[in-house]
C-alpha positions in Angstrom: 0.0 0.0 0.0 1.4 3.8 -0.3 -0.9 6.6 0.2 0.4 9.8 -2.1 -0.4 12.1 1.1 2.8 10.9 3.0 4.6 12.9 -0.6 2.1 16.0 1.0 3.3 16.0 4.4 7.2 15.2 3.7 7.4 18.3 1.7 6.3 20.0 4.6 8.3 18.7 6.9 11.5 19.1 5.0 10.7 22.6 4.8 10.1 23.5 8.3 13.3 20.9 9.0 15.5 23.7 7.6 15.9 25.7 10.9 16.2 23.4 14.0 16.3 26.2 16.1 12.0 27.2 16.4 10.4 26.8 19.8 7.5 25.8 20.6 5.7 27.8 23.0 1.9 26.9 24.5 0.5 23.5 23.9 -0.2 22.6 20.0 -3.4 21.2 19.1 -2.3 17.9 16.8 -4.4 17.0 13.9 -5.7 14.1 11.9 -4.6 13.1 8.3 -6.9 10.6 6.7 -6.7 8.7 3.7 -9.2 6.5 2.4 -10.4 5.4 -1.0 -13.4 3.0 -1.0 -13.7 0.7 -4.0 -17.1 -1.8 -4.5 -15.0 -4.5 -6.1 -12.5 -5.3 -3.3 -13.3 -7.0 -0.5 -10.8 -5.1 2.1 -11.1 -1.8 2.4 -8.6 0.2 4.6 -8.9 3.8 5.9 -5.3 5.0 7.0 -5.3 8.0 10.2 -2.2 9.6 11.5 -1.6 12.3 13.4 0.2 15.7 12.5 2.1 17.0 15.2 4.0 20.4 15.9 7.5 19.5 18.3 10.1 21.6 19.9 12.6 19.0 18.7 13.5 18.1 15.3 10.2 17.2 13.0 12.5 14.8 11.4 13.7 13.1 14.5 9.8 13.2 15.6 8.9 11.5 12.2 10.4 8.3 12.6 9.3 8.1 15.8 6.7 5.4 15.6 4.1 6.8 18.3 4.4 10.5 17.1 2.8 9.1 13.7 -0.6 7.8 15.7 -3.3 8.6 18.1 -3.3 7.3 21.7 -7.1 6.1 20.8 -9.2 6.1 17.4 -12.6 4.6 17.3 -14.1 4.5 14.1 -16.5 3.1 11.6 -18.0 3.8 7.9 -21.7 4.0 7.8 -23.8 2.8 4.7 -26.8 4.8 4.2 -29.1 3.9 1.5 -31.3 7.3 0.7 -30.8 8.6 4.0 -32.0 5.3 5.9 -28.8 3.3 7.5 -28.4 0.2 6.1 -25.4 -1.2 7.5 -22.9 -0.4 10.1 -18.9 -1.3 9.2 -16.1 -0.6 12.6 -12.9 -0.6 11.7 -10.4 -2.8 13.2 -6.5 -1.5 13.5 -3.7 -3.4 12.0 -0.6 -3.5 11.6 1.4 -3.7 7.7 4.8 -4.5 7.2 5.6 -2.9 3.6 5.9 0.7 4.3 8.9 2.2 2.2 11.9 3.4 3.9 11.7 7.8 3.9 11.2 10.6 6.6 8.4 8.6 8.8 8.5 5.6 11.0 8.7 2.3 8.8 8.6 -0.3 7.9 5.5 -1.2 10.0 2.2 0.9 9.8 -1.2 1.3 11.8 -4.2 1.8 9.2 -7.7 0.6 10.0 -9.9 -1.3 8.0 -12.7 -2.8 7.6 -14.1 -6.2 5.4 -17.2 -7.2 2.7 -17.9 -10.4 0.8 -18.2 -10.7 -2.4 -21.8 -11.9 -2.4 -22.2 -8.8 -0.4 -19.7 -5.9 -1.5 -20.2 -2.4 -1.1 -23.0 -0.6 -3.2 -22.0 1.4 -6.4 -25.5 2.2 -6.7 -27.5 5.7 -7.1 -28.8 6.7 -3.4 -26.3 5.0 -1.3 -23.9 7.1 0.5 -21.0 6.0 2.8 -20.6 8.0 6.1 -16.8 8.1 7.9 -16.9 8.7 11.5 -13.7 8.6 13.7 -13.2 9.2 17.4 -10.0 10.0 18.1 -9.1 10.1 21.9 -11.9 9.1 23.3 -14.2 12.8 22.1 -10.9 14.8 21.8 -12.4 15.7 18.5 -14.1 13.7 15.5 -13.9 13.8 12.2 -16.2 13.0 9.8 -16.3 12.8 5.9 -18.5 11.1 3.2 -18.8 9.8 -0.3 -21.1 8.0 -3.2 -19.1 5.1 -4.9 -18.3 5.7 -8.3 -20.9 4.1 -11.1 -21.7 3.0 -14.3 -18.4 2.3 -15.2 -18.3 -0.5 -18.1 -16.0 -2.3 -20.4 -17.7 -2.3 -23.5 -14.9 -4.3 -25.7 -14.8 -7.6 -26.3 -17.9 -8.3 -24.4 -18.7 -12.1 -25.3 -16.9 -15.3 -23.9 -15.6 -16.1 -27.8 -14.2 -12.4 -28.3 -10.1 -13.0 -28.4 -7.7 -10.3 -28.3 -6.2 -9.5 -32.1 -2.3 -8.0 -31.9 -1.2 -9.6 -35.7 -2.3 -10.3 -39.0 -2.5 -13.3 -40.9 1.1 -14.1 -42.5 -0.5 -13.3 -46.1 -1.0 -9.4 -44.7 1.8 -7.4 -45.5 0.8 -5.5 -42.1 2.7 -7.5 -39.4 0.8 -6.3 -36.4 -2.6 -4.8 -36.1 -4.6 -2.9 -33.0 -7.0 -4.0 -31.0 -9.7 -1.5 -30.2 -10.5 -1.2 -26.6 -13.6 1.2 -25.5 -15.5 1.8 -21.9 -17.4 4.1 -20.0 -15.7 5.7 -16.8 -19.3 6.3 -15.8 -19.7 9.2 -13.0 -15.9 9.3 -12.2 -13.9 12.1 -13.1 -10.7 10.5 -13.6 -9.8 6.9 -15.6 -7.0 4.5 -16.0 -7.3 1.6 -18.8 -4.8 -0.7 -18.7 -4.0 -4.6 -19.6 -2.9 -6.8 -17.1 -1.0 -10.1 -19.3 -0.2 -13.2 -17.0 2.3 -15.8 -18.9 4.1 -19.0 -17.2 7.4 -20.1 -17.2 8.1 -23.5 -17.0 11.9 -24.6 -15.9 10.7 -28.5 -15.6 6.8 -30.3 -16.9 5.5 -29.6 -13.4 7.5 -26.8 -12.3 6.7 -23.0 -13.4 6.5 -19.2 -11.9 3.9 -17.1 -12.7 4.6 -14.3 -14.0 2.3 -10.7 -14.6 2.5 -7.1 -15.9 0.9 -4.0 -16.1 0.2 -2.7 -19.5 -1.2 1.3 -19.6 -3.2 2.2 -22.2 -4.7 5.1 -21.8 -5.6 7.7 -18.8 -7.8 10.6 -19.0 -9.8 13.1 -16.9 -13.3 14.8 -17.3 -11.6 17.4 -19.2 -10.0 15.7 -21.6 -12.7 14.0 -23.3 -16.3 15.3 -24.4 -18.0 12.8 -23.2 -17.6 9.8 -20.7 -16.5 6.8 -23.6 -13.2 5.6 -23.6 -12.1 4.8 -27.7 -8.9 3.7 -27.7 -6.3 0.9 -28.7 -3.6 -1.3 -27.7 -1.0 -1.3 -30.3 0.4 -5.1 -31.4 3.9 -4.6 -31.8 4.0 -3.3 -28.7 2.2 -6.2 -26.9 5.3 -8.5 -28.5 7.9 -6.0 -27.3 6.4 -6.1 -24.2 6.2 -9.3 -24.1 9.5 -9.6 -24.5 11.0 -7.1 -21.7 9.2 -9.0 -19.3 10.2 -12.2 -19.2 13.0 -13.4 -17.4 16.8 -13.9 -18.1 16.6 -17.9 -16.3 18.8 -19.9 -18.5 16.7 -22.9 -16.9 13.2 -21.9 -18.6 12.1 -24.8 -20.6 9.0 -22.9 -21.8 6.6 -20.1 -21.8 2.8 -19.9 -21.7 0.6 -17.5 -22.1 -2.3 -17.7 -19.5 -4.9 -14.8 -19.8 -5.0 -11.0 -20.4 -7.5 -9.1 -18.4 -8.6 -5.6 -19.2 -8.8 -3.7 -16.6 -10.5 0.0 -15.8 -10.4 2.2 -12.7 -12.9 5.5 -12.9 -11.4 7.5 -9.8 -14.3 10.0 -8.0 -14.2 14.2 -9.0 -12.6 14.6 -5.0 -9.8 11.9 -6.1 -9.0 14.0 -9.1 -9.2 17.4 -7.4 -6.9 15.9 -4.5 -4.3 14.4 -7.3 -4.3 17.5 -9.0 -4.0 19.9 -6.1 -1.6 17.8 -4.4 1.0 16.9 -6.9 4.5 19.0 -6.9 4.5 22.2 -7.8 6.7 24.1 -10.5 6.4 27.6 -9.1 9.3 29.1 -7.5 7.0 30.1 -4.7 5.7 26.6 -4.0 2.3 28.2 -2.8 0.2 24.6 -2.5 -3.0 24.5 -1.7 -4.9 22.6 1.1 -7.7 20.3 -0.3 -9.8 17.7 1.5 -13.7 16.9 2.2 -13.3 15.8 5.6 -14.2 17.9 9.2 -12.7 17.6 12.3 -14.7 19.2 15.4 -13.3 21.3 18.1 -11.3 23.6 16.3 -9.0 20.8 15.0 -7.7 20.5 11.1 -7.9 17.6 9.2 -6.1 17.0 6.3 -6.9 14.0 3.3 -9.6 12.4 1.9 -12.7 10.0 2.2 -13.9 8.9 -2.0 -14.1 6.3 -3.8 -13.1 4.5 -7.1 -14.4 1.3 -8.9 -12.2 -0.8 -10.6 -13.4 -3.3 -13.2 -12.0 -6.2 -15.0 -13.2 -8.3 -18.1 -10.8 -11.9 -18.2 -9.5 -13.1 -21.2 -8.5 -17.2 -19.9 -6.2 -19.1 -22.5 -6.5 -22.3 -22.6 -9.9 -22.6 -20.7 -12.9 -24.6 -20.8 -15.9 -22.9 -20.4 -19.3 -24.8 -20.9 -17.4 -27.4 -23.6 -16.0 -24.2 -25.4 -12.2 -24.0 -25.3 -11.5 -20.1 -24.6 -8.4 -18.2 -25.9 -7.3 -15.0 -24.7 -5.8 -14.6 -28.1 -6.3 -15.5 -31.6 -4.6 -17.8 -34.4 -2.8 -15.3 -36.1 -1.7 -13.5 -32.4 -0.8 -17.0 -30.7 1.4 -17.8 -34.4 3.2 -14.7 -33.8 3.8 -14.7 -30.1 5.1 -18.5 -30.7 7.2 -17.7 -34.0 7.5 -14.3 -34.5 10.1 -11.8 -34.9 9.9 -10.6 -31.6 9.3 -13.1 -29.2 9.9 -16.2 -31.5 13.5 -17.2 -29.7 11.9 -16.8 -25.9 10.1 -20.7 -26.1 6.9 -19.4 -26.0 4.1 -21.9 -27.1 0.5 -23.4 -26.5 -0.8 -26.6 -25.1 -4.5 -25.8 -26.0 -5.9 -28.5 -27.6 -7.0 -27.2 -30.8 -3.7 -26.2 -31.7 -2.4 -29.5 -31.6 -1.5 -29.2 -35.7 0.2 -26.1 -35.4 4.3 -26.0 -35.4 3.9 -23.9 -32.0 1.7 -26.6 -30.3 3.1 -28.1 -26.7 1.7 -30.3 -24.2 
């Protein structure tokens, strides 16, 4: 997990680190920073508090101080509200994770709070339901409070059906090597999305031994003012997929064999308050690094409160290789794309080939 606030607070520690020498005087009131990002189509959902504090010593030295980071005491939960009427009550539970980067805070363990669905019974990206934050920090010390609507109507609109197979080449007769595959969507009432392909391949070193093996592909990312209108028309190029196809694998002299197993497509439609906390977050080019302070949470008792409580929906359409579904034998690619990956210029010398069945006559058939 990383949470692009901790970039937000850094900078401002590293500029109030330049003079040591500032005192303190009278008791400083802390505050709470507060990240979360709900998404309907994961299961865990975490919401990550810490507390920023004002010290006579070295902010620095206070920063990797593990209990300066956190709050003696924070109660909280996330309401679900469905046209005003609750509907469900989630609390969140503390835990500890272990992959916090090294940098200016306390690492490599972190406190963030969370809270679990099911998958028959996930969060509701639904017109009318609302999502209501409510933290207690100290026992009543202050509260802060926030909510959001999930993002919906987001929709992958290529390749729809189960026999739809990704097309990155052209027959060997076509003069035209490769060819694009269109790839269009709707990032519904987000204000930000991020289309990408996610390709999973195999890599075999004996008949029963393999790593999986995964990348990310980016193929396009846009905002509400960018586009007209809320469609997503784009394409992913197919000499590309080959080349990156090839700058993935790995350099083990022991791999025996390659396999392609599925390509999903994948799209994320962030929230407007996402966007405008990206955009008026991100580092700044003027000399007079003036930033402004964006967030759409409270805090009572005269306390700040810095971050945010939104919401993105992520989607994914699976392309399986070598599947059966219902007595049909699925391919995330087709003939002329499989040919190519197996013998082509590109990635013909990396051993890549198929065992699916119905490529049992083809020179890059393997079992």
């Amino acid at each position: 997990m990383k949470f692009s606030f901790i970039a937000l607070i850094a900078i401002v520690l590293t500029l109030t680190a330049c003079n040591d020498d500032i005192k303190i005087t009278g008791s400083a009131k802390p505050s709470a920073v507060v990240y979360a990002v709900l998404d309907p189509n994961e299961s865990t959902h975490f919401v990550k508090v810490n507390r920023a504090f004002v010290t006579s010593d070295n902010n620095l030295t206070t920063a990797a101080i593990a209990d300066s980071n956190y709050f003696e005491s924070v109660v909280g939960t996330v309401k679900e509200y469905q046209n005003g009427v609750l509907k469900r009550t989630f609390n969140l539970i503390d835990t500890l994770i272990e992959n916090k980067e090294s940098g200016v805070f306390y690492y490599p363990y972190q406190k963030v709070y969370m809270f679990k669905t099911t998958e028959a019974d996930p969060l509701k990206a639904q017109s009318g339901y609302e999502y209501r934050l409510e933290l207690n920090i100290n026992n009543g010390e202050f509260y802060v409070n926030g909510a959001t609507e999930l993002v919906r109507d987001v929709e992958i609109t290529s390749l729809a059906n189960n026999v739809a197979k990704f097309a990155f080449a052209n027959p060997i007769t076509n003069n035209e090597r490769y060819r694009s595959q269109p790839l269009t969507g709707n990032y519904g009432t987000g204000s930000m999305f991020d289309m990408r392909l996610r390709v999973f391949f195999a890599e075999f070193t004996s008949a029963s031994d393999s790593v999986i093996r995964s990348f990310d592909w980016i193929i396009k990312t846009g905002n509400f003012s960018d586009l007209a209108s809320k469609k997503i028309n784009t394409s992913a190029n197919g000499q590309t997929f080959y080349e990156l196809m090839k700058s993935n694998v790995s350099n083990d002299p022991n791999v025996i064999k390659r396999n392609l197993l599925g390509i999903d497509i994948v799209l994320t439609s962030g929230s407007e308050v996402l966007y405008n906390y990206i955009s008026l977050t991100k580092p700044s080019s003027s000399i007079a690094q003036n930033k402004i302070t964006y967030t759409n949470l409270t805090a009572t008792n005269d306390r700040n409160v810095l971050g945010i409580f939104t919401s993105r929906t992520t989607i994914i359409r699976s392309k399986k290789e070598n599947v059966n579904v219902n007595g049909y034998q699925m391919t995330a690619i087709d003939l002329n794309s499989m040919r190519e990956l197996c013998l082509g210029s590109i990635t013909g010398l990396l051993s890549f080939c198929t065992p699916d069945v119905q490529y049992q006559s083809q020179q890059f058939f393997c079992n």
